[in-house]
Rosetta silent file (secondary structure, phi, psi, omega in degrees, C-alpha in Angstrom):
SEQUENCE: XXXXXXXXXXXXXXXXXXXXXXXXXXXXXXXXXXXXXXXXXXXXXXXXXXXXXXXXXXXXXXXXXXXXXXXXXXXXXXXXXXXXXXXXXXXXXXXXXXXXXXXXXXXXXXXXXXXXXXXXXXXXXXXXXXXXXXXXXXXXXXXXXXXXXXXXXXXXXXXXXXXXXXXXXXXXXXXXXXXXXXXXXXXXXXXXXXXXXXXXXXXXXXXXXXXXXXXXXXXXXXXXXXXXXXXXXXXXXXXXXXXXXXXXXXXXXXXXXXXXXXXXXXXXXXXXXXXXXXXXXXXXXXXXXXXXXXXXXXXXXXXXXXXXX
SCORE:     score description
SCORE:     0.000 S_00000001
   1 L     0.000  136.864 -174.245   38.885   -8.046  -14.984 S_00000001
   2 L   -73.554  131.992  161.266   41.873  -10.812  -14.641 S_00000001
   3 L   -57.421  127.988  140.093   42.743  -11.477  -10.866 S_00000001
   4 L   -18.460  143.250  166.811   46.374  -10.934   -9.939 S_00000001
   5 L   -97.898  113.626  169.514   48.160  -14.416   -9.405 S_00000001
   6 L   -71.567  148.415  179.946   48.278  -15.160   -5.955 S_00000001
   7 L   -77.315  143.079 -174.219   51.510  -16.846   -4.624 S_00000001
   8 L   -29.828  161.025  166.751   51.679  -20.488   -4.608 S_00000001
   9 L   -61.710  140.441 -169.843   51.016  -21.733   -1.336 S_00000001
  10 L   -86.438   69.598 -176.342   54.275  -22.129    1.269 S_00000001
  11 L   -47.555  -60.975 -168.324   53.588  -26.183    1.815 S_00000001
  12 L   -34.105   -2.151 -171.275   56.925  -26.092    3.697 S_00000001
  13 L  -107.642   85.745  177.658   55.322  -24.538    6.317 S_00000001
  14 L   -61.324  162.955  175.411   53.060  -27.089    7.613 S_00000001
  15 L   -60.163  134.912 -172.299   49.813  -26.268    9.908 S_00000001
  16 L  -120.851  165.017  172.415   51.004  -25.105   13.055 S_00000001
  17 L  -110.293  157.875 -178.598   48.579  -25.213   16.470 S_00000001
  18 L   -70.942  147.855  172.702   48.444  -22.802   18.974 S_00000001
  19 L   -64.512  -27.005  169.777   51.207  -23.650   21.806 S_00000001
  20 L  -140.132 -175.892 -155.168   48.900  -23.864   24.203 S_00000001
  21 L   -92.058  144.057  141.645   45.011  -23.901   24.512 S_00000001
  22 L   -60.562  153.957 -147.092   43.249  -19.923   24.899 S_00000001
  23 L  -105.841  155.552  162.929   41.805  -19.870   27.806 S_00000001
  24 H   -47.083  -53.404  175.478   37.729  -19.080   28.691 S_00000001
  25 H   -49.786  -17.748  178.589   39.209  -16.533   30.468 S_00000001
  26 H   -80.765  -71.428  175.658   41.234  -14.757   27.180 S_00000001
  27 H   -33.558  -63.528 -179.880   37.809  -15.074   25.142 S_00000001
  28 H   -75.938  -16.781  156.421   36.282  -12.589   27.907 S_00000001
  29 H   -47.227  -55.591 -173.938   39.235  -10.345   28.042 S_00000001
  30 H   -59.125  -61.004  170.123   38.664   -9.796   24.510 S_00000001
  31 H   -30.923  -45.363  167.953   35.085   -8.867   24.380 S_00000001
  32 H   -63.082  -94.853  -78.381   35.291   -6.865   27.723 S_00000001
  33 H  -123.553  -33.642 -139.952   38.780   -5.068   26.929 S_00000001
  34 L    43.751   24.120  171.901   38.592   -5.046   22.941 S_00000001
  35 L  -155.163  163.904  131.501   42.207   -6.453   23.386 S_00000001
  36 L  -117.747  147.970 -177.144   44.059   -9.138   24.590 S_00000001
  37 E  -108.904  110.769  146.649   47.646  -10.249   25.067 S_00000001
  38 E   -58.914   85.468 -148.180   48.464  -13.686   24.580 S_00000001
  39 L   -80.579  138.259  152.590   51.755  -14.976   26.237 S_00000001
  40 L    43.567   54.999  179.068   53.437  -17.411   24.215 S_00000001
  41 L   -98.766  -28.403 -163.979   51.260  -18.754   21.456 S_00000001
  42 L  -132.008  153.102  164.002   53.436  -19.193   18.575 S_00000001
  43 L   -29.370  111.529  160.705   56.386  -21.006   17.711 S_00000001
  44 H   -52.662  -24.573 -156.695   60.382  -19.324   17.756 S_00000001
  45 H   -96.238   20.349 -175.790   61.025  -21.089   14.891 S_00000001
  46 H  -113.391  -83.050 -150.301   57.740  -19.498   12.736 S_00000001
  47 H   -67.362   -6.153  153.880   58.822  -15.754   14.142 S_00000001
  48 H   -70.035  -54.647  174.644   62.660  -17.080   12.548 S_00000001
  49 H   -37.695  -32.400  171.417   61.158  -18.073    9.676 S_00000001
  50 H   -88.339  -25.245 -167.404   59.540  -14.649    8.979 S_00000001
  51 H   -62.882  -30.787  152.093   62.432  -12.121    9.529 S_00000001
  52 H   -62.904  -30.156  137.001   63.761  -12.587    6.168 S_00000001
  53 H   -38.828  -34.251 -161.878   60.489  -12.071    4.488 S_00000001
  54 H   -81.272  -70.495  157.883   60.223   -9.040    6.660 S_00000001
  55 H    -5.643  -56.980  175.940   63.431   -8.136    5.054 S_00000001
  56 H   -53.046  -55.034  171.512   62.164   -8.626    1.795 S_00000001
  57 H   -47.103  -41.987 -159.568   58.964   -6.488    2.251 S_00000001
  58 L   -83.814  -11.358  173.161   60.708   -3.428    3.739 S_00000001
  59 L  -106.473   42.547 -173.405   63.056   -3.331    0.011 S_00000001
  60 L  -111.418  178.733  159.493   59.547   -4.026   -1.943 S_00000001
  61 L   -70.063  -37.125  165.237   57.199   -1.269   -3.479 S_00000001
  62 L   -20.114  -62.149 -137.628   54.645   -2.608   -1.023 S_00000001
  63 L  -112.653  164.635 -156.177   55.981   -0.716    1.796 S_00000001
  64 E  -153.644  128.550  169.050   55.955    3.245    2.786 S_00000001
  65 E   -91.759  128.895  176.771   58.250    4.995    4.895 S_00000001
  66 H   -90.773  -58.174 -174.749   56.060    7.310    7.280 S_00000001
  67 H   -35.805  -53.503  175.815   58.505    9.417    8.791 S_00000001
  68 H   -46.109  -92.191  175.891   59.482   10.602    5.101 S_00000001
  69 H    -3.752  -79.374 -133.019   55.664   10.572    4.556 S_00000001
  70 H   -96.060  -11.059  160.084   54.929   12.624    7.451 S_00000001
  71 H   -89.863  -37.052  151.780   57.577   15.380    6.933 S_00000001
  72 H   -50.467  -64.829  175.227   56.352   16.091    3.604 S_00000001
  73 H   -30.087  -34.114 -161.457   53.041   16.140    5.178 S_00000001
  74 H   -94.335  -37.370  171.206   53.914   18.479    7.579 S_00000001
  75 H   -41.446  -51.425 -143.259   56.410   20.814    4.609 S_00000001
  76 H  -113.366  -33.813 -159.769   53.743   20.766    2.170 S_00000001
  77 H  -132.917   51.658  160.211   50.285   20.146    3.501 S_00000001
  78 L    53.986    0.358 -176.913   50.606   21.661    6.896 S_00000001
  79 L   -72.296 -158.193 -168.868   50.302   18.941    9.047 S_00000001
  80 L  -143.836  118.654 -162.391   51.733   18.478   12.451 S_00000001
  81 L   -76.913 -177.347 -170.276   53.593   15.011   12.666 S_00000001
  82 L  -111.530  101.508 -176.193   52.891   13.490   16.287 S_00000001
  83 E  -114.625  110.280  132.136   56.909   13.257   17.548 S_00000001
  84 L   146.301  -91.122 -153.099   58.191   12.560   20.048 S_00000001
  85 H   -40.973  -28.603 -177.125   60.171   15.207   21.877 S_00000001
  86 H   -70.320  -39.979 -140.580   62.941   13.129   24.205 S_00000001
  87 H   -91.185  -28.158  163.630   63.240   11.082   21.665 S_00000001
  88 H   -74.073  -14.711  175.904   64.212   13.656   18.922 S_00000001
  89 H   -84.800  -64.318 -170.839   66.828   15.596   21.402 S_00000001
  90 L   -20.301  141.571  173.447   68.614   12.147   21.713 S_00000001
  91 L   -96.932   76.090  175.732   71.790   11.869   20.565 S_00000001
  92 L  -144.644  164.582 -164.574   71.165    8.802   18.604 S_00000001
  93 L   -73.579  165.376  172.853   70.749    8.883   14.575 S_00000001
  94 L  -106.234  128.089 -171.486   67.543    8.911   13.627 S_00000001
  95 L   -94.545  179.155  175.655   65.328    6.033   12.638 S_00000001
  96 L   -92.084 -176.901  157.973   62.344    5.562   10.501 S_00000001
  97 E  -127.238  123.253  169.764   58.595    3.731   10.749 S_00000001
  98 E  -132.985  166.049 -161.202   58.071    2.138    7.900 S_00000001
  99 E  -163.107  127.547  166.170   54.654    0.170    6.829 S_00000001
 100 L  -139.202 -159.108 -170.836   52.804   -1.967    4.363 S_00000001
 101 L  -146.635 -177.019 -175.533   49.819   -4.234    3.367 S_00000001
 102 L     4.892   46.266  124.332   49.133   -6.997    1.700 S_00000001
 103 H     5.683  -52.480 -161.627   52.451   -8.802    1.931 S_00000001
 104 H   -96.673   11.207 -171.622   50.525  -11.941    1.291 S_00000001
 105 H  -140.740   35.618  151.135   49.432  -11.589   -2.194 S_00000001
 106 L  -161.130    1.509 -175.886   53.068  -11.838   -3.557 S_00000001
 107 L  -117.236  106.198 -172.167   54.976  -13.260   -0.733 S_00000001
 108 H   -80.716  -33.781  166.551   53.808  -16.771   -0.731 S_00000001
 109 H   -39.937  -53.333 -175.915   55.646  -16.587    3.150 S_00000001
 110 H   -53.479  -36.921 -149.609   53.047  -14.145    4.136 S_00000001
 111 H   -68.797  -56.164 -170.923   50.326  -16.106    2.661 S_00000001
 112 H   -73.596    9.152 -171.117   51.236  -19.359    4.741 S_00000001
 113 H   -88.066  -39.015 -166.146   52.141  -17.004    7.660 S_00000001
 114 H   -64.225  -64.950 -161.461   48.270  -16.239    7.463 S_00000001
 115 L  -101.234   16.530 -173.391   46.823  -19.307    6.622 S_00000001
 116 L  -157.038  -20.651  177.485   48.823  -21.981    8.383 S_00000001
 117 L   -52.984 -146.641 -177.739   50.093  -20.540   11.140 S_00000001
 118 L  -107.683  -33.046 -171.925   48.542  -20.441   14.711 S_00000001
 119 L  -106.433   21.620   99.765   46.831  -17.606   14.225 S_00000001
 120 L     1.812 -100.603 -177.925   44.007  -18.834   12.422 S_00000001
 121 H   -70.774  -22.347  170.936   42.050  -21.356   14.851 S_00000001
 122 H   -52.559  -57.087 -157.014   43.407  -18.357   17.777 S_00000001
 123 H   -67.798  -66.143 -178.579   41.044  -15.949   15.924 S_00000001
 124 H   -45.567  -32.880  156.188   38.294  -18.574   15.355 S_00000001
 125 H   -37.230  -71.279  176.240   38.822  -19.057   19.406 S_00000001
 126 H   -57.545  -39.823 -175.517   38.451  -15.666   20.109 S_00000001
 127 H  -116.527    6.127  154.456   35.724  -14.393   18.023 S_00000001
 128 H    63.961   32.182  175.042   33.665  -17.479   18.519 S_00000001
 129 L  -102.455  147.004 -163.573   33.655  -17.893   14.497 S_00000001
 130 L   -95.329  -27.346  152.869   33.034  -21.119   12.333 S_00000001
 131 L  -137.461  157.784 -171.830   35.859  -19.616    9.584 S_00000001
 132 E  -119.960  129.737  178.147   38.099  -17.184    9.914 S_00000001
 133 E  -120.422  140.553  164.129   39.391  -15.296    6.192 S_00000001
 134 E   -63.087  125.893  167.773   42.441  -13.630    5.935 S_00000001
 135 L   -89.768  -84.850  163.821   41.805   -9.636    5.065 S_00000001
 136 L  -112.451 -176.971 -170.517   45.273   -8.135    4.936 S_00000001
 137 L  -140.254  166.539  162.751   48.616   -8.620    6.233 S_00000001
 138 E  -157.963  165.263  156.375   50.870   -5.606    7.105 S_00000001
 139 E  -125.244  177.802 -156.193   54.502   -5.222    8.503 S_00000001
 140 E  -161.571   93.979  168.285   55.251   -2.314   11.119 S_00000001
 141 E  -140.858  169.191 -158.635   58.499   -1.676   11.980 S_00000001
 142 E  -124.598  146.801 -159.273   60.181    1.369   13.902 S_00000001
 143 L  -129.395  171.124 -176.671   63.826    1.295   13.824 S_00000001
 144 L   -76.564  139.203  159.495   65.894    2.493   16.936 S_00000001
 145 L   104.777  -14.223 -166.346   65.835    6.063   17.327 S_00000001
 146 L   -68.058  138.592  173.446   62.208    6.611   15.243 S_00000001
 147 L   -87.566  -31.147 -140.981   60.651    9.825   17.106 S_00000001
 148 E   -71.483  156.855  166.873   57.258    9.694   15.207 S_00000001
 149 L   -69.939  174.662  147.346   54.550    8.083   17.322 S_00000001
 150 E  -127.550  150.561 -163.611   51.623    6.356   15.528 S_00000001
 151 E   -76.008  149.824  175.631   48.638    8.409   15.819 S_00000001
 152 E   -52.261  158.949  160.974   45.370    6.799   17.415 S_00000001
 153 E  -160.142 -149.812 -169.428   43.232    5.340   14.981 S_00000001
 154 E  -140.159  145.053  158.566   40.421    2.524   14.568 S_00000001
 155 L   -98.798  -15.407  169.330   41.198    0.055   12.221 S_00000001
 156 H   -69.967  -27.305  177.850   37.874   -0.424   10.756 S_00000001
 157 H   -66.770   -0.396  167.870   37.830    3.008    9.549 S_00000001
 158 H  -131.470   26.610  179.722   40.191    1.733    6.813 S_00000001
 159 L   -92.817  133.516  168.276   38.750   -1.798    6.215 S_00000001
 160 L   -74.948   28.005  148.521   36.200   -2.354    3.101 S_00000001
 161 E   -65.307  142.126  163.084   33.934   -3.913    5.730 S_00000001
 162 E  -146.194  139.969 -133.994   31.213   -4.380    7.649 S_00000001
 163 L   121.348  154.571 -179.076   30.463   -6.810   10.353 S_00000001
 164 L   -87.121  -20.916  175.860   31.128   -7.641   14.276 S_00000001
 165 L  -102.634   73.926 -173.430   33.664  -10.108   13.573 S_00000001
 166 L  -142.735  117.553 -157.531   37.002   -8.736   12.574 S_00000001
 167 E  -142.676  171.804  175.618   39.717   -8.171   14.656 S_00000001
 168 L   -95.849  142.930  165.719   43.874   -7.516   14.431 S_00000001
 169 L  -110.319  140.659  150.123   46.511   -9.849   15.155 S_00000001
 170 E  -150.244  106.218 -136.180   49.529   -8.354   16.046 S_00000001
 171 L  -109.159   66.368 -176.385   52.492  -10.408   16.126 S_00000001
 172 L   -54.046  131.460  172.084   56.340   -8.673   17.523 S_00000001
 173 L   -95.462  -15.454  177.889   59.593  -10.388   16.290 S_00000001
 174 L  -106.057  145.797  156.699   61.243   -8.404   18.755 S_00000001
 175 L   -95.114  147.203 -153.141   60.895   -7.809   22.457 S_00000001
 176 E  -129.198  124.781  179.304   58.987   -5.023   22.666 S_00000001
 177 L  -126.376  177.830 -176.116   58.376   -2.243   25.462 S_00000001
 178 H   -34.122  -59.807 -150.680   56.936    1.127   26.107 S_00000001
 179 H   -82.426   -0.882  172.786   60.101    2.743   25.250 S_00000001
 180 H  -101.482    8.652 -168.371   60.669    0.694   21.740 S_00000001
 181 H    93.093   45.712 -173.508   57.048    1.455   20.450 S_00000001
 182 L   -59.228  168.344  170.714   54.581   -0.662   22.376 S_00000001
 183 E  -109.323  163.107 -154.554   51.281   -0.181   21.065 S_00000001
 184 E  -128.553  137.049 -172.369   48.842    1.640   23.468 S_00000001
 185 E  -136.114  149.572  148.763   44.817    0.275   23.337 S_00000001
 186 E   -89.796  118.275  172.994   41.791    2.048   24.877 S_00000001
 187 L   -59.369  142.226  179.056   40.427   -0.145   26.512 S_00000001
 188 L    77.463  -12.170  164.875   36.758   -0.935   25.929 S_00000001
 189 H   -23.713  -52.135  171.345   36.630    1.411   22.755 S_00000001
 190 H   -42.208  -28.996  164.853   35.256   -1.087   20.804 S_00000001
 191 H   -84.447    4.286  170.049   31.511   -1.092   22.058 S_00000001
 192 L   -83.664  113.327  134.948   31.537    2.505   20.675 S_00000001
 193 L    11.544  -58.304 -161.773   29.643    2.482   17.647 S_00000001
 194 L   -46.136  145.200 -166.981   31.232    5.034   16.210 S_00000001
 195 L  -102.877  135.241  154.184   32.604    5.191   12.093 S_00000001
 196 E  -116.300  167.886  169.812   35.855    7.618   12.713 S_00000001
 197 L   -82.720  131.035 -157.411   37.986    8.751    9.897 S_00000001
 198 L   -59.371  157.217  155.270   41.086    7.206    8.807 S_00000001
 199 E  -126.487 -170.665 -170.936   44.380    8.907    9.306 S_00000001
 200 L   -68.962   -6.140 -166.451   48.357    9.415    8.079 S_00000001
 201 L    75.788  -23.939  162.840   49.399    7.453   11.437 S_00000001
 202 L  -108.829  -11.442  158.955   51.859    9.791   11.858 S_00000001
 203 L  -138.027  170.395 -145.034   49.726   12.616   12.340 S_00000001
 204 L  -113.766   -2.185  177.747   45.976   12.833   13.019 S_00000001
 205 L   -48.177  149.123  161.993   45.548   14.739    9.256 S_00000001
 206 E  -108.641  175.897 -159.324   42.736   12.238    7.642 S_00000001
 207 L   -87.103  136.859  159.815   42.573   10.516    4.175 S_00000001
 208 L   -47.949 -176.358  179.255   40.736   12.910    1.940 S_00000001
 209 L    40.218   -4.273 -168.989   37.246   12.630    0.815 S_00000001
 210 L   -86.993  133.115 -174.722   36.770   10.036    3.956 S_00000001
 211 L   -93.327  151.367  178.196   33.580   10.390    6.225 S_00000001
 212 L   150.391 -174.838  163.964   33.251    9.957   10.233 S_00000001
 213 E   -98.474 -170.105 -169.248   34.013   11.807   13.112 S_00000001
 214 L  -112.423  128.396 -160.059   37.559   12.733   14.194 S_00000001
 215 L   -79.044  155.538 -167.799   38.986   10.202   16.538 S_00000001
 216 L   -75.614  140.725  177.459   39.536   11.540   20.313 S_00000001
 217 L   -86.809  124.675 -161.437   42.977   12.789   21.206 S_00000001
 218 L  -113.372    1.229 -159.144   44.213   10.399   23.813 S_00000001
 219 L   -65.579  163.083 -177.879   48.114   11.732   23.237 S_00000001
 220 L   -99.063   12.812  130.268   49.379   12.058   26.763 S_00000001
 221 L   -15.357  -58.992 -173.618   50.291   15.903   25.932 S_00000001
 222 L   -52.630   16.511 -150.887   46.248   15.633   26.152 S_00000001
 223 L   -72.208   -8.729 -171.843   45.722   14.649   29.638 S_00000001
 224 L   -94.605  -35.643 -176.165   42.041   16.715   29.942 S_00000001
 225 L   -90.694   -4.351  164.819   40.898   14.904   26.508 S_00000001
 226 L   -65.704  -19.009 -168.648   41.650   11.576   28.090 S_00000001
 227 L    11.977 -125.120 -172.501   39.398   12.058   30.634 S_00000001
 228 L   -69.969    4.720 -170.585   38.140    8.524   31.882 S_00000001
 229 L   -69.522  162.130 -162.177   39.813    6.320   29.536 S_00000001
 230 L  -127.367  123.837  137.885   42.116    3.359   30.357 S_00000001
 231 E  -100.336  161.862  171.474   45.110    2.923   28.146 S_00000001
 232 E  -160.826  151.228  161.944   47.442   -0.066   28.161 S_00000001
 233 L  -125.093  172.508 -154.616   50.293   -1.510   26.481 S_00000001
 234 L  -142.505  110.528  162.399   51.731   -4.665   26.951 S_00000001
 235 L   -61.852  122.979 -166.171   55.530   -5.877   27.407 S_00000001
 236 E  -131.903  125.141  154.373   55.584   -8.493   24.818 S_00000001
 237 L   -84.524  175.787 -172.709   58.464  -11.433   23.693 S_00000001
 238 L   -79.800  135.341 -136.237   58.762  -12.999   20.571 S_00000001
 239 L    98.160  -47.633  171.492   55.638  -15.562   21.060 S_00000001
 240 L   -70.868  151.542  144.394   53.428  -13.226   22.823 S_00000001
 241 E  -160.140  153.219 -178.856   51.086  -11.460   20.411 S_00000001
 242 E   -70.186  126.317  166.860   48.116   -8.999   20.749 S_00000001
 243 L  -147.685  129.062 -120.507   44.814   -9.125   19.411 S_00000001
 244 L  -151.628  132.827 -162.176   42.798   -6.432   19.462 S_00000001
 245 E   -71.679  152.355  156.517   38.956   -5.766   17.657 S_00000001
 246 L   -42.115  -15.152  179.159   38.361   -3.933   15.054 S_00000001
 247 L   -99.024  -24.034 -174.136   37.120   -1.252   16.360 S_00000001
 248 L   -69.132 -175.366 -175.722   39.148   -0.853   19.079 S_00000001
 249 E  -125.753  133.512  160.701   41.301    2.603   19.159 S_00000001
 250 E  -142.524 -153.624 -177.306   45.049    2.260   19.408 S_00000001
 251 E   164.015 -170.994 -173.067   48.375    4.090   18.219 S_00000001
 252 E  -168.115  163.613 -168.184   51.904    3.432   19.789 S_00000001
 253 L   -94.656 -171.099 -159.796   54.604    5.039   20.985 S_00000001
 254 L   -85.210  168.701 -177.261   57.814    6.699   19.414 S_00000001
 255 L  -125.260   89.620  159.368   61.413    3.818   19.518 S_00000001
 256 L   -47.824  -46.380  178.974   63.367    5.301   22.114 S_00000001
 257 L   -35.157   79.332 -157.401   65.942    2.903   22.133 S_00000001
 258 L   -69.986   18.307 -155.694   69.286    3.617   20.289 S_00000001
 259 L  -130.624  -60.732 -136.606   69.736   -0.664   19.915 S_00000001
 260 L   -98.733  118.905  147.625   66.282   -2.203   19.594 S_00000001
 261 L   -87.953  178.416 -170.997   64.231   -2.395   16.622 S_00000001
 262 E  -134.160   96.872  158.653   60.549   -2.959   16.796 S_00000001
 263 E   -67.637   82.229 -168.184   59.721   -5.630   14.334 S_00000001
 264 E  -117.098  167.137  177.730   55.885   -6.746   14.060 S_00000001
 265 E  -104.818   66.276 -157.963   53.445   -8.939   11.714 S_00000001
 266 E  -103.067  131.837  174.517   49.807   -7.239   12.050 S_00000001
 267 L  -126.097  112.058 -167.230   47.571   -9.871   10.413 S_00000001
 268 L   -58.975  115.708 -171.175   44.000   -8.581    9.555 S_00000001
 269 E  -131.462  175.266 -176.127   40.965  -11.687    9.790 S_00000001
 270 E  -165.967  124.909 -164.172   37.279  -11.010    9.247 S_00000001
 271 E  -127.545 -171.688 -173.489   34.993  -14.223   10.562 S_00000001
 272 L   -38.322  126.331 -148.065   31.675  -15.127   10.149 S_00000001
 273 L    77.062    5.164  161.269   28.884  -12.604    8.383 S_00000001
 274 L   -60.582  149.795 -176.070   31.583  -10.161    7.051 S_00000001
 275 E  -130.808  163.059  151.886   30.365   -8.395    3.777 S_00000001
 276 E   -74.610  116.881  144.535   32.216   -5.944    1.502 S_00000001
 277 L  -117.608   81.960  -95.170   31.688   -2.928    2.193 S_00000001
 278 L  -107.567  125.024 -173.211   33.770    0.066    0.443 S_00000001
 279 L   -93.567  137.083 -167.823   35.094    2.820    2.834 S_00000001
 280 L   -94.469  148.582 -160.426   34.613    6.018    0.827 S_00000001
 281 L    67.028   -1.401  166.964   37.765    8.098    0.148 S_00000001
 282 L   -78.664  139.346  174.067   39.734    4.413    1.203 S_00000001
 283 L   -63.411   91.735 -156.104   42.181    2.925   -0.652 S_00000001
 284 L   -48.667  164.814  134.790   40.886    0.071   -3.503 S_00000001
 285 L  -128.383  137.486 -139.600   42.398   -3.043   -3.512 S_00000001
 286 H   -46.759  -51.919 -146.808   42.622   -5.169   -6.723 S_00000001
 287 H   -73.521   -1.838 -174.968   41.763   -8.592   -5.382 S_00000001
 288 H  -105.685    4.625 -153.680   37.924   -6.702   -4.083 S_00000001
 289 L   -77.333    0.448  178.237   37.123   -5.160   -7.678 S_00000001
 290 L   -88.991  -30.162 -170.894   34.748   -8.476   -8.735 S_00000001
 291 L   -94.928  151.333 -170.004   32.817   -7.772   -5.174 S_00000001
 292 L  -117.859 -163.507 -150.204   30.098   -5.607   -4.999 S_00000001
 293 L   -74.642 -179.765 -165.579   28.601   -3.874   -1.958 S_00000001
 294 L    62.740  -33.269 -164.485   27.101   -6.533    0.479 S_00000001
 295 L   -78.670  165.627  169.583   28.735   -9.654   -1.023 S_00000001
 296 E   -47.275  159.164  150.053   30.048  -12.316    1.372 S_00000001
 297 L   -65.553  149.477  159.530   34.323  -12.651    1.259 S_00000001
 298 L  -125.417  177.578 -173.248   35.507  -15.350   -1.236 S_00000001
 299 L   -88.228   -7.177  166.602   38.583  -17.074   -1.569 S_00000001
 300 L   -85.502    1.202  179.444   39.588  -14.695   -4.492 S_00000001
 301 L  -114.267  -19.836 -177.408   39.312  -11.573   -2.371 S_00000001
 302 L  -161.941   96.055 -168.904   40.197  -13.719    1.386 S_00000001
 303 L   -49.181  130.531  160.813   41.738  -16.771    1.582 S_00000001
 304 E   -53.394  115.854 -153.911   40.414  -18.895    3.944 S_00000001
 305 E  -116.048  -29.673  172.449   42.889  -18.884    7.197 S_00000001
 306 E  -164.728  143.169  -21.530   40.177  -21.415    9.435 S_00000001
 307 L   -50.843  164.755 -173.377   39.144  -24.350    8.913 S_00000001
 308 L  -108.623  172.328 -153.315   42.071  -25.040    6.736 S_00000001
 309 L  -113.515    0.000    0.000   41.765  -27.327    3.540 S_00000001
């Protein structure tokens, strides 16, 4: 089968360094917490550099508007989007959430956004890995006014993976607070074991055919199914970014805000000892169809994001 042509590499963007060093202290957040926030790692002129790309993405095929998504779901297939309520009695128009992958494997911006950036040798920091491969890329943005929430989820339940070392980046172009769509982590989720089943993100329906349990309702409707768990979000600037295990369970809230959109970058890594593994009922993607179950990542299915060439 021919690979897709990946886009040339973005030279103009030379390798960037983290702004400052991560700390010992970061490294054990993550592990403890399954998240961390970083203040003020990356460059303004990198999160300028991306917003027109961002731009780009959200008029591509690439990209999926979920509210639309999630009211057919709820018209047609019965589901029950997760909305909400203050935010839909506002008298402000209503915005969308819209969302997409792999950005990077026609947007030579994404690619070096991946691979050249900062967030790279951060990852390799963090997960105490000798390379770091890019997996996916996604944008995530909520527009003022969106009611739906995004529903908890895991992110490994929709990763072709297997391995301990794979974590989320998540990078805001915007400053971003509860009431614009912060994302909300359980903390310590991440030593659970558990495989859960993917969902729409806007409601807790799962991807057909997909195996696991059904991830715990943590909505704060819910407060008796939260029982002991610690959520947290994080007030984040443009700089700050999140990075959060694979495993860990998050969602975010609805974009209250009639002004502010909530612009993010979530960039997907997988570091030393990841294999292919194919999540059944998951969504193929081209660039894996040469790997079979077990093999190592390569640079035609995951570009190498640290050490850099």
């Amino acid at each position: 089968m021919q690979m897709p042509p990946w886009p040339r590499q973005n030279r103009r963007m030379k390798p960037t360094a983290p702004l400052r060093p991560i700390t010992d202290d970061e490294v054990a957040t993550f592990w403890r917490d399954g998240v961390v926030c970083l203040r003020q790692v990356l460059p303004q002129a990198l999160l300028e550099s991306m917003a027109g790309p961002l731009e780009d993405a959200l008029g591509g095929a690439a990209v999926t508007n979920l509210s639309t998504m999630g009211d057919d779901l709820e018209r047609h297939a019965g589901a029950v989007r997760l909305v909400d309520e203050n935010v839909r009695a506002a008298p402000v128009p209503r915005g969308h959430f819209k969302a997409g992958t792999d950005h990077w494997c026609d947007q030579p911006e994404f690619l070096a956004f991946a691979t050249r950036s900062p967030l790279g040798p951060i990852v390799s920091r963090l997960l105490g890995s000798a390379q770091v491969r890019l997996y996916e890329d996604s944008v995530l943005v909520k527009e003022p006014g969106t009611h739906e929430k995004t529903a908890f989820h895991q992110d490994m339940a929709y990763f072709h993976l297997a391995g301990e070392l794979v974590c989320t980046t998540w990078v805001p172009l915007d400053s971003v607070r509860a009431e614009s769509g912060a994302v909300r982590f359980v903390v310590g989720s991440h030593r659970d074991r558990t495989r859960y089943k993917p969902n729409m993100f806007v409601t807790t329906m799962t991807l057909p055919d997909t195996i696991g349990a059904e991830v715990p309702d943590y909505d704060d409707d819910q407060p008796e199914q939260i029982g002991r768990a610690r959520i947290v979000n994080f007030d984040t600037e443009p700089g700050d970014i999140t990075v959060h295990h694979a495993r860990t369970i998050h969602g975010a809230y609805a974009n209250a805000s009639a002004t502010q959109r909530r612009r993010a970058i979530s960039v997907r890594y997988a570091g030393d000892g990841t294999t292919f593994v194919p999540v059944a009922g998951g969504f193929p993607k081209p660039h894996h169809a040469h790997l079979h179950v077990g093999d190592p990542l390569d640079d035609r299915a995951s570009p190498l994001a640290w050490p850099r060439d």
